[in-house]
Residue, then its C-alpha position, 0 to 999 in steps of 0.5 A: x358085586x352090583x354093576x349099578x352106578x350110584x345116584x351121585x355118580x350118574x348126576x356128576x356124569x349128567x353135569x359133565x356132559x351138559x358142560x362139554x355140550x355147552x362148549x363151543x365147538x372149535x373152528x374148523x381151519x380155513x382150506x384153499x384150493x389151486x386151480x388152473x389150466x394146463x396148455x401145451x407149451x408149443x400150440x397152447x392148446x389144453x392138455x386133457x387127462x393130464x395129472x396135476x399135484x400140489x407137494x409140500x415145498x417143505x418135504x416134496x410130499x404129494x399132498x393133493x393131486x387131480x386130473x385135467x378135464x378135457x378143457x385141461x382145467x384142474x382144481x385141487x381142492x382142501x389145502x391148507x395154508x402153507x407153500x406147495x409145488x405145483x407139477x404135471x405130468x403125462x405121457x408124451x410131455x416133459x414133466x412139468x413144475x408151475x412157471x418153471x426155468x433153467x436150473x430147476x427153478x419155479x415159482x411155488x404156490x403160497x396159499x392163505x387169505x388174500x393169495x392168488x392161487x387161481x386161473x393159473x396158467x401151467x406149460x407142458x413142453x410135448x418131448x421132442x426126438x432126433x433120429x438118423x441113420x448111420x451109413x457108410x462109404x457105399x451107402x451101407x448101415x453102419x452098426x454098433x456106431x457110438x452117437x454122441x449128442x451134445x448141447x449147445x449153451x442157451x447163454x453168452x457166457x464165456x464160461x458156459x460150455x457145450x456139454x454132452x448130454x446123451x450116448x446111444x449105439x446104431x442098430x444093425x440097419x444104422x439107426x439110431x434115436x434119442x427121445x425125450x429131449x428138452x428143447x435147445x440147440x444140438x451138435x450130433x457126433x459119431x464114433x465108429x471102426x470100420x468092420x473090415x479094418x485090419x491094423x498092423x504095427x508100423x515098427x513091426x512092418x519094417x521087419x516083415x513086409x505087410x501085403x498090401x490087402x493089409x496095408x490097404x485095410x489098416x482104415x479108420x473113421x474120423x470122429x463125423x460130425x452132422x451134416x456128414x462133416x470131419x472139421x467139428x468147427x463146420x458141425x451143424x446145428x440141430x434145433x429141437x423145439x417141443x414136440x418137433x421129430x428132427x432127423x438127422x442122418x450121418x455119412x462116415x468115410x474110411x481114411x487110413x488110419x495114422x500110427x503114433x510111436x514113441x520112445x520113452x524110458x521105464x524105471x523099472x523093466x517089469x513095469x513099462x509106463x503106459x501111455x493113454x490118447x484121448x480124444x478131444x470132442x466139443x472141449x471134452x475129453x470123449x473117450x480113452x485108449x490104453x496101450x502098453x510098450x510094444x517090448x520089455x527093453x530099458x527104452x521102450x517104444x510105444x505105439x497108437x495104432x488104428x488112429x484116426x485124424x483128429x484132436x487128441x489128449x497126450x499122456x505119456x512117460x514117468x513122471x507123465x508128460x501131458x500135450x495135446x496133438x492135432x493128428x493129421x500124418x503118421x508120425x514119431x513122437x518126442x519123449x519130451x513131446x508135451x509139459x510134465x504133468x504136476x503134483x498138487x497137495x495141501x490143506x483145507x481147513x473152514x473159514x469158521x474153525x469148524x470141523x470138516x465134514x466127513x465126507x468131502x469131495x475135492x475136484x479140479x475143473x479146468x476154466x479151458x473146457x478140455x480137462x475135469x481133474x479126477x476128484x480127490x476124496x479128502x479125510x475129515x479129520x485132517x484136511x490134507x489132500x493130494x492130486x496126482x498128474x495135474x495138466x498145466x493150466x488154469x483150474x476152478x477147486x471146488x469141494x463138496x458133499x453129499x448134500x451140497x457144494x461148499x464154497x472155496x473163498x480163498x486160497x493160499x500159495x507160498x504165503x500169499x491169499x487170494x479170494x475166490x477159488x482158482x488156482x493156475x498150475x505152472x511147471x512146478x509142484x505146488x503146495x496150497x491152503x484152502x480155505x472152505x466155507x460151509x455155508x450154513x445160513x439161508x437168507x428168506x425175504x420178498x421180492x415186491x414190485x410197488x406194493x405187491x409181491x412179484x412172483x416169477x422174478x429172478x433174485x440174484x446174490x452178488x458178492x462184493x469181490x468179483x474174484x468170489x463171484x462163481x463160488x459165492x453167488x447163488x440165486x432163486x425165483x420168487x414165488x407167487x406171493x414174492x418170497x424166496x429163499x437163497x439156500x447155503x450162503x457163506x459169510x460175506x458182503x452182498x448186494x441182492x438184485x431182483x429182475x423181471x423176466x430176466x432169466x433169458x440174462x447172462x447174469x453170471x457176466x459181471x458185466x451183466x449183473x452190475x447194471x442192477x446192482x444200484x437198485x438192489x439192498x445190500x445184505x451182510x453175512x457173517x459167521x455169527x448170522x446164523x441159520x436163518x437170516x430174514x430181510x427186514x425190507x423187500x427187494x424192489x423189482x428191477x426191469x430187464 
């Protein structure tokens, strides 16, 4: 067999290629480039070595990256058009997103013809630490001390609550340290036992004499607030800023500790009931002791020993009674000390008749700031859900999966709705029907201050109602073309504000916000919206 190819094969093979060569080739897409300075946010100083990337705002890809050169200018080179976040990072900085705010906010980069993706300016914050040692009434090191830190809100919202943020224990010579520290206003809290504390059982001393050795060692420390304090109302205030090394060191003083005894009645003999004692620091519930009754009577007497002075959380009996308890003496307890804790079951179903997702989470929180009610896991299928034990009082129901939180918009008790999402727990068991949005539309639109798009500004979405206002409201920060997106919006009525510089507001104050409502563009959401709603105007920007 010839391998030869046919004269009439080899002149269609010539036509081919002459035709493909006469094609013009096609144009090759336009790229772009990112290029700034990265400062130090504390000296503005240029941060040198420091690695810069550009991610896919889509998917959170690192699509281009580069290292600062020692005036710390970057350029990252060969982008398309398209929206990416801009980070940096190095060792001994937070790390970093371009004009970045609280709550994960920052504005995106937007690439394309006519865009300004140069001489840009990008902060890094230098970490900050706090340190300190522990000590005790002779000037000793206090070891294996608990150190609570907490954070102080940066706004004046009445919801706004301290919240603790680290733990650490103190080494063999008392110290203790905490790094990495975002800069803010801090309140320090130490937790500790004496080591040489030796507790004995009231009830039990009045059938056997204790020596006094004994009695004298039956000490506790009170919780101990910076600067070396037990009256948390006088905690001082340790303020971090970037990069600053704060110390800050503790004296704790013994002081004999308090018993607490109860009688309470069991159903059942082989199962007493048992009581818990938490303690109360800054609103939140900080730590749990469990004690079992101290014999198997039908009354049984239950007793806290070792306790220190201080502001504690009750729970105790069956059905469990619930109080709080300013401990300054020893003392003996009411059975009926404090309000019957409560049972709290319903429904939930989905403001679109939709099927729940499988995975759902309810939780109760309560507006007062002392207790989160452990969450409740609640079935796809039916809805039906059940909190046990609830503390009287005033409580926010939020649900949630995995991927988001899901708005509750209204609630019904004994046949009346309300909007919004909380609920007030009294002396009686209650019955409720929830009804839960899924939040399903992303509302796209631009942010314009004259004729240009306004990078950087707060885009705020309030509801109509006030009463749904924690649940509903959501918020962004427009990116350097003025684009934004408000991601998982229930159907409702809204009014859409956008403001400059206005992210040091108290935005989430109705009082607050309406300022700026007569100048924002009212926005309709309904179950048929959609996915995707897009603005047909812009938002114009307000002033602070």
């Amino acid at each position: 067999m010839s391998n030869r190819l046919a004269p009439e094969t080899l002149c269609a093979m010539a036509l081919l290629l002459a035709t493909a060569a006469a094609q013009p080739a096609p144009a090759p897409s336009p790229v772009y480039r990112i290029a700034g300075t990265v400062v130090n946010a504390a000296t503005g100083e240029p941060v040198r070595r420091a690695s810069v990337a550009a991610l896919s705002a889509s998917d959170h890809n690192i699509i281009e990256s580069a290292e600062t050169d020692s005036d710390g200018r970057f350029a990252l080179w060969g982008l398309a058009a398209a929206k990416y976040e801009l980070t940096a990072s190095k060792r001994g900085f937070l790390n970093a997103f371009y004009d970045e705010h609280n709550g994960g906010y920052n504005t995106a980069i937007v690439t394309g013809e006519d865009q300004h993706t140069e001489g840009l300016i990008m902060r890094m914050t230098p970490i900050a630490s706090l340190h300190g040692v522990v000590t005790d009434d002779s000037g000793d090191p206090v070891e294996n001390a608990k150190v609570l830190l907490y954070l102080k809100p940066r706004s004046h919202n009445p919801g706004a609550r301290i919240t603790q943020v680290a733990e650490t224990t103190t080494d063999d010579t008392g110290a203790y340290h905490f790094g990495g520290l975002d800069p803010g206003e801090y309140l320090l809290a130490v937790k500790a036992e004496p080591w040489y504390a030796m507790h004995h059982s009231a009830a039990g001393s009045r059938q056997r004499p204790q020596d006094q050795t004994s009695i004298k060692l039956d000490v506790a420390y009170p919780i101990t607030y910076f600067d070396s304090t037990t009256d948390e109302a006088s905690a001082t205030p340790i303020v971090i800023t970037g990069g600053s090394r704060e110390e800050a060191n503790i004296n704790l003083r013994a002081v004999p500790a308090l018993h607490l005894i109860f009688e309470t009645t069991a159903k059942q003999v082989d199962y007493p009931p048992r009581a818990e004692l938490h303690q109360i620091i800054f609103g939140s519930l900080a730590s749990i002791d469990t004690i079992t009754s101290q014999s198997a009577m039908q009354s049984v007497k239950a007793e806290f020993t070792g306790v220190a002075p201080g502001h504690y959380e009750l729970t105790q009996g069956d059905p469990p009674r619930i109080a709080e308890l300013d401990a300054t003496v020893s003392q003996q307890l009411d059975p009926n000390f404090g309000k019957p804790a409560m049972v709290i079951s319903g429904t939930l179903r989905t403001s679109s008749g939709a099927a729940l997702p499988d995975k759902l989470t309810l939780s109760l929180e309560s507006i007062e700031g002392v207790h989160q009610q452990e969450q409740n896991q609640v079935s796809g299928s039916n809805g039906q859900f059940t909190f046990e034990s609830v503390r009287q009082g005033n409580y926010e129901f939020t649900a949630s999966t995995p991927d988001k939180q899901l708005p509750i918009i209204s609630i019904t008790i004994n046949g009346r709705t309300h909007p919004g999402n909380q609920i007030t727990v009294s002396d009686q068991p209650m019955k409720i029907g929830a009804m839960v949005s899924l939040s399903e539309t992303r509302i796209e639109g631009f942010a314009r201050k004259g004729e240009k798009g306004a990078p950087g500004v707060m885009v705020v979405l309030v509801p109509k109602e006030p009463e749904v206002f924690p649940a509903l409201a959501r918020r962004d920060q427009s990116d350097s073309d003025g684009s934004f997106a408000l991601r998982d919006v229930a159907p409702g009525q809204y009014t859409l504000v956008a403001i400059e510089d206005g992210w040091e507001l108290d935005w989430a104050r109705p009082e607050v916000i309406s300022r700026y409502l007569s100048g924002g563009i009212a926005v309709t959401v309904t179950e048929s919206s959609g996915k995707l709603v897009r603005l047909p105007e812009a938002v114009p920007v307000e002033s602070r």
